[in-house]
C-alpha positions as CSV (number, residue, x, y, z in Angstrom):
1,X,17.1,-19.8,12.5
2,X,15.7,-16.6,11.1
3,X,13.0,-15.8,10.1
4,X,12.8,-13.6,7.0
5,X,10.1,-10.6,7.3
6,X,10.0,-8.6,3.4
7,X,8.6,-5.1,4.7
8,X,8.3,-3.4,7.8
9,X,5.0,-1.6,7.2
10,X,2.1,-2.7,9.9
11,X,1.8,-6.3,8.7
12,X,5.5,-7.0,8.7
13,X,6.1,-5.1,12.1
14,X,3.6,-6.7,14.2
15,X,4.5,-10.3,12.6
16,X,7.8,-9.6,13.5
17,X,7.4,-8.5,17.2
18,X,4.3,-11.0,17.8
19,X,7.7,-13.7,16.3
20,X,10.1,-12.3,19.2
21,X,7.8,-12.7,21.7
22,X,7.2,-16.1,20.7
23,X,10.8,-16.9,20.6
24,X,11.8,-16.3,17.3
25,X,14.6,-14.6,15.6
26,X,12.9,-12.2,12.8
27,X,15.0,-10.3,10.6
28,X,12.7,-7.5,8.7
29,X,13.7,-6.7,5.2
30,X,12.9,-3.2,4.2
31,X,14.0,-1.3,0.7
32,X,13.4,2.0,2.2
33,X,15.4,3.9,4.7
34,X,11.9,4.3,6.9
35,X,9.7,2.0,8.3
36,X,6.5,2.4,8.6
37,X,5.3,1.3,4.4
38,X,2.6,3.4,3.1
39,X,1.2,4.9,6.7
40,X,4.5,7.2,6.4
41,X,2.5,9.5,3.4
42,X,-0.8,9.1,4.9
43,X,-1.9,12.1,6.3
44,X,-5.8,10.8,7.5
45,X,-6.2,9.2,10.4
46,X,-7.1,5.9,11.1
47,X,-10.1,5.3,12.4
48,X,-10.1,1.5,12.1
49,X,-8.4,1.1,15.8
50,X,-10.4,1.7,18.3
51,X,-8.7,2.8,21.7
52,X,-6.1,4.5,20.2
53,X,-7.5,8.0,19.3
54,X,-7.6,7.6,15.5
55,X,-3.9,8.3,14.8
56,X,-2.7,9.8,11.3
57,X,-0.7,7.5,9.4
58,X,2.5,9.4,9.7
59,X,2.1,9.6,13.6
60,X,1.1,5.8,13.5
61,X,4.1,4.6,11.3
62,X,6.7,6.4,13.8
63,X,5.0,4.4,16.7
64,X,5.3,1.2,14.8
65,X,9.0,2.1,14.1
66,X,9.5,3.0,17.5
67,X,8.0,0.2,19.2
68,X,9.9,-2.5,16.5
69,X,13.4,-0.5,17.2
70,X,13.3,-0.4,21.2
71,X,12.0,-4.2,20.8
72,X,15.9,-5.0,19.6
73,X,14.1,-7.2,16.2
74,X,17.1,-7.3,14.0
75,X,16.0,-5.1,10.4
76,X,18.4,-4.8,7.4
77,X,17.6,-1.1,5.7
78,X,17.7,-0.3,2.4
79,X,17.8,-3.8,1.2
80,X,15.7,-5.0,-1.5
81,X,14.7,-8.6,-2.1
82,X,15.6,-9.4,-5.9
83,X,14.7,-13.4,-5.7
84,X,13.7,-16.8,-3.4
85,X,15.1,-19.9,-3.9
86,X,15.0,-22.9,-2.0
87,X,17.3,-23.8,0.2
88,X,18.8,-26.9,2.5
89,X,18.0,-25.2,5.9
90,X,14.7,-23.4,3.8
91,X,14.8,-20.4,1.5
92,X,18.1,-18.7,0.5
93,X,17.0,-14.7,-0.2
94,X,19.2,-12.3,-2.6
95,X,19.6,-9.6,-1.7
96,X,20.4,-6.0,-3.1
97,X,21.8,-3.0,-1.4
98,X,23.6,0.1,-2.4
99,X,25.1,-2.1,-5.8
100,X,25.8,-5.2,-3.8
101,X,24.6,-8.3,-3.6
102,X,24.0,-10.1,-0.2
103,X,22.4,-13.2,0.9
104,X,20.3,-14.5,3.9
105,X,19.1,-17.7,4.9
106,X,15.8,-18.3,6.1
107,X,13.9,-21.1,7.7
108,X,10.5,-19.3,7.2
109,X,9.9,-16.1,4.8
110,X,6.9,-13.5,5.3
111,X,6.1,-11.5,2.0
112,X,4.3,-8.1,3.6
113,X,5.1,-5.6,1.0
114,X,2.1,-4.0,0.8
115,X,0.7,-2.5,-2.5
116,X,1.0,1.0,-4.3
117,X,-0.8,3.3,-6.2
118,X,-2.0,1.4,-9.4
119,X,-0.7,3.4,-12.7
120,X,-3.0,5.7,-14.7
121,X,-1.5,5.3,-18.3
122,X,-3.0,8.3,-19.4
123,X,-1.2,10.0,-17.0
124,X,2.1,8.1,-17.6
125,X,4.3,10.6,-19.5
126,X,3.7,13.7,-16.8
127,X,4.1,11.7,-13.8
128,X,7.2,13.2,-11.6
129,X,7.4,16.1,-13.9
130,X,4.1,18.0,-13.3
131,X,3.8,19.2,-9.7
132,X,0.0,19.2,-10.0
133,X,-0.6,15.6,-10.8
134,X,-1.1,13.5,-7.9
135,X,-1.2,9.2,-8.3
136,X,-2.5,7.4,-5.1
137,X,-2.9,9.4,-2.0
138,X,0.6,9.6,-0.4
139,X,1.3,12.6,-0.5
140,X,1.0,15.8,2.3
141,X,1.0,18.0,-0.6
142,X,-3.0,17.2,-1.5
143,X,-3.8,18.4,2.0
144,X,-1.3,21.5,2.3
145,X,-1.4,22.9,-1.6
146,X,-4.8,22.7,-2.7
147,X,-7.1,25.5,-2.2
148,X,-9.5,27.7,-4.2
149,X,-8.8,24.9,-6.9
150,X,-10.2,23.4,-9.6
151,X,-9.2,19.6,-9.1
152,X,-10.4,16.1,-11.4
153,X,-10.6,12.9,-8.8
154,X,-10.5,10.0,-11.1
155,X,-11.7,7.0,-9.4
156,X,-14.7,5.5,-7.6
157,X,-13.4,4.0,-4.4
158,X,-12.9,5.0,-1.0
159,X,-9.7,7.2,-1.8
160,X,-11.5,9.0,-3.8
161,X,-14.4,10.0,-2.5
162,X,-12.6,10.2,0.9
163,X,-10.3,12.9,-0.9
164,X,-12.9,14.9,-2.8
165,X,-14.9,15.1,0.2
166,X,-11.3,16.5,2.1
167,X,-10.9,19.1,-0.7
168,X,-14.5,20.3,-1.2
169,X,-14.0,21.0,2.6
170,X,-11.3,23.5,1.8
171,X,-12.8,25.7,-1.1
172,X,-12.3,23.6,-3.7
173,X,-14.6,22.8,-6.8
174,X,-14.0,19.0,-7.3
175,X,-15.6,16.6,-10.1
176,X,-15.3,12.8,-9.1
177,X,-14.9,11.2,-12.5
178,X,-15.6,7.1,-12.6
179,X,-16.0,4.8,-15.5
180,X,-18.8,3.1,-14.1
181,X,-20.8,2.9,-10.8
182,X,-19.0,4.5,-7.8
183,X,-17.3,1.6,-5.7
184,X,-17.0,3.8,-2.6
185,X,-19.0,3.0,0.7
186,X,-22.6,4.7,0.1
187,X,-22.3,7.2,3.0
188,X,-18.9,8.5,0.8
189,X,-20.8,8.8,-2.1
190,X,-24.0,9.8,-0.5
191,X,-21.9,13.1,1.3
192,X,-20.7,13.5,-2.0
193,X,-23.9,13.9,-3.9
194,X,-24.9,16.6,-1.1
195,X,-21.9,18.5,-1.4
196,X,-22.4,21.2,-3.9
197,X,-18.4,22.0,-4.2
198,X,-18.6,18.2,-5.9
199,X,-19.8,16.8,-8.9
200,X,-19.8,13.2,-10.0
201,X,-19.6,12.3,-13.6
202,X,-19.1,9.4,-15.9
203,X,-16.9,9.1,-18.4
204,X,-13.4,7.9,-20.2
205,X,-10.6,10.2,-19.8
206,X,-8.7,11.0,-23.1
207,X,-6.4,13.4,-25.1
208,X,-4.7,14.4,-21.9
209,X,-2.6,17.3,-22.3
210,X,-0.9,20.0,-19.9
211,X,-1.7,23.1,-21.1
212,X,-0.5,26.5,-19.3
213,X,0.1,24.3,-15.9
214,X,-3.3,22.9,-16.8
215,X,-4.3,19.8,-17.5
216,X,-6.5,19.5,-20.2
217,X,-8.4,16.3,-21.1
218,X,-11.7,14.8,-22.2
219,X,-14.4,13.4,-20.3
220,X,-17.1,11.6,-22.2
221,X,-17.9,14.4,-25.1
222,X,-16.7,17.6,-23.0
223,X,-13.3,19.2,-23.2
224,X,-12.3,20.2,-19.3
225,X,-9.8,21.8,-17.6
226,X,-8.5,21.1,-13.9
227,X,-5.6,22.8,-11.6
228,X,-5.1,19.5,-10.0
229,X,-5.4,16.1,-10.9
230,X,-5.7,13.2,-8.3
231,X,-5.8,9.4,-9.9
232,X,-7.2,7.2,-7.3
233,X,-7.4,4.1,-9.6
234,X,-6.7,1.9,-6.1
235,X,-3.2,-0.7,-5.7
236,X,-0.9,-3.0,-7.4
237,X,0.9,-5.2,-4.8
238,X,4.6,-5.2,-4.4
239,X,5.5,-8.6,-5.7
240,X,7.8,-8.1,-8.7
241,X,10.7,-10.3,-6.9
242,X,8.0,-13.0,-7.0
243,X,8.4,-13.0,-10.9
244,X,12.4,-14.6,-10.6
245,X,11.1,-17.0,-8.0
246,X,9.1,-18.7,-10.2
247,X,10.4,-21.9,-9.2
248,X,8.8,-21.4,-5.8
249,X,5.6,-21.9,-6.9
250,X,3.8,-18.8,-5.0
251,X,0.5,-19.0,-6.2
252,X,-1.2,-15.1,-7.1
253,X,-4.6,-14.3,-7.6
254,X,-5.9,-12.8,-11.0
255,X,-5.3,-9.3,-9.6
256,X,-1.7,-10.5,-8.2
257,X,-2.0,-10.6,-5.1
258,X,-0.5,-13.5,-3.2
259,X,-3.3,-15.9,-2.2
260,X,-3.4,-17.5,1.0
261,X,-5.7,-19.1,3.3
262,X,-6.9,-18.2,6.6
263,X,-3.4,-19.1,8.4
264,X,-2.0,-16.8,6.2
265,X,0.1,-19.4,4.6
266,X,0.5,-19.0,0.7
267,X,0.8,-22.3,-1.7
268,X,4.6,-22.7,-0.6
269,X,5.2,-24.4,2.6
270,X,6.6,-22.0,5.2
271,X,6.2,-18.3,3.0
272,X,3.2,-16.8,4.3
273,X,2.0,-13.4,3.7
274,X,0.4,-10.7,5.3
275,X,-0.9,-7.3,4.5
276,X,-2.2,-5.4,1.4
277,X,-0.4,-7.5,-0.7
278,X,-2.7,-10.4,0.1
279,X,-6.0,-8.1,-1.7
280,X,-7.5,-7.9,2.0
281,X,-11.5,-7.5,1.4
282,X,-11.0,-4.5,3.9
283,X,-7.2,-3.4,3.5
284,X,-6.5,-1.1,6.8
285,X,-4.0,-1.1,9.2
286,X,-6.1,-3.2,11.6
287,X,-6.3,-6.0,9.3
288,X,-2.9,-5.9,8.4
289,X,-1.8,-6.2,11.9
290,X,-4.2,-9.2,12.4
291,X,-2.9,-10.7,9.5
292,X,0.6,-9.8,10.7
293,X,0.4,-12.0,14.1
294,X,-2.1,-14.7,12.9
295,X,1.4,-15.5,10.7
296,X,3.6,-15.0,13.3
297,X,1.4,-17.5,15.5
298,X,1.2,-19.8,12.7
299,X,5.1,-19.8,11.6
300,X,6.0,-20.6,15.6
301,X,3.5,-23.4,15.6
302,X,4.6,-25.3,12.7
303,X,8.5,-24.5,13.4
304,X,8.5,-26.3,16.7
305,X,6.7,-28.9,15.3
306,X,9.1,-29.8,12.9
């Protein structure tokens, strides 16, 4: 029987070839035309796996979709998971591609979908339109474009410190703006406080405006100006096909995420879940990959037990 795999980002590809191995049949489910998820806009490198020379993301996601493709693990492209349901032999999946729907059958589902960039409403109206507005940090265009800038970093986690420290580095004057206390690791915000090309302020942003390729907006009681703007307000996971398989019973956390327990098994016997869209307390690729086979050993165990 397959096994259903939603994503082929780290999680999903090393749940999927860790299945195979174990002799499984996993079938991964990817809307996009690459694999890879979010390492395939992530220029930094990854210094979370030790032994394999701190890869950029982009370099890492073509391993991972070169290893999954010359491992023969069956993936369906550009297919998009609209809804679960229950089924006689275990879930039944629609499925949409190109205008059509298909189906697939699965005795065991894996959600690894991953999360993206959480929405900055003030930004809403200007996003795809304005070529200086950046939301979330995949894109190569924050480390090619910007120099000898003025650029506004709103958010106080990792990514944000992480990319105002990448900026200041390359002649940029950047202010780090958070609503409340910085969230970033102390040696991020620590650099940042040294750095005299940053400054760190508190504040609301409002009255946000694009003014002569400008944005314009205010922070806290001052009126400011910015060539660039980069919203690093951290993820939303990718679960909307959750909300028409309601009758599944997939329990979320309060952020959303899909909640599951140390085998990575959610509230639904046989749909586990893996990756960023399980709120890791450390989301990397290494985790993810942990995650990814901890499933895959978990699925073959409780299959053959059956």
């Amino acid at each position: 029987m397959i096994i259903a795999i939603i994503g082929a980002g780290a999680a999903g590809i090393a749940c999927a070839l860790s299945l195979q191995e174990f002799g499984h049949r996993p079938v991964i489910i990817e809307r996009e035309p690459l694999l890879g998820g979010i390492q395939r806009v992530n220029f930094h490198r990854n210094h979370w796996l030790p032994g394999f020379g701190a890869p950029s993301g982009e370099r890492l996601a073509a391993r991972l979709a070169r290893d999954v493709v010359r491992a023969g693990v069956e993936i369906a492209e550009k297919h998009e998971v609209r809804a679960i349901a229950r089924a006689s032999a275990g879930f039944r999946l629609q499925l949409m591609r190109a205008g059509r729907r298909t189906q697939m059958t699965a005795a065991a589902v894996v959600i690894a979908t991953g999360a993206r960039p959480r929405p900055a409403p003030q930004f809403a109206r200007f996003a795809g339109r304005a070529q200086n507005l950046f939301i979330g940090p995949g894109s190569r265009r924050i480390q090619t474009d910007i120099r000898g800038a003025r650029v506004a970093v709103l958010g106080g986690g990792d990514n944000a410190f992480d990319h105002a420290l990448y900026l200041a580095r390359h002649r940029n004057t950047v202010d780090v703006i958070t609503a409340g206390t910085p969230r970033a690791r102390p040696q991020f915000v620590a650099m940042a406080r040294a750095d005299r090309r940053i400054t760190l302020r508190r504040g609301a942003v409002a009255n946000v405006a694009l003014e002569n390729g400008q944005f314009a907006f205010d922070v806290g009681a001052a009126r400011e100006r910015y060539d660039y703007v980069l919203v690093m307000y951290g993820f939303t996971p990718n679960t909307e096909f959750l909300a028409a398989s309601k009758s599944l019973g997939v329990r979320l956390t309060p952020g959303g995420f899909v909640a599951v327990n140390l085998k990575q098994q959610t509230s639904v016997r046989n749909i586990y879940a893996a990756g960023d869209v399980t709120h890791l307390q450390l989301p990397s690729v290494a985790t993810a990959v942990g995650q990814g086979v901890v499933a895959a050993r978990w699925i073959d165990r409780n299959l053959k037990s059956c």
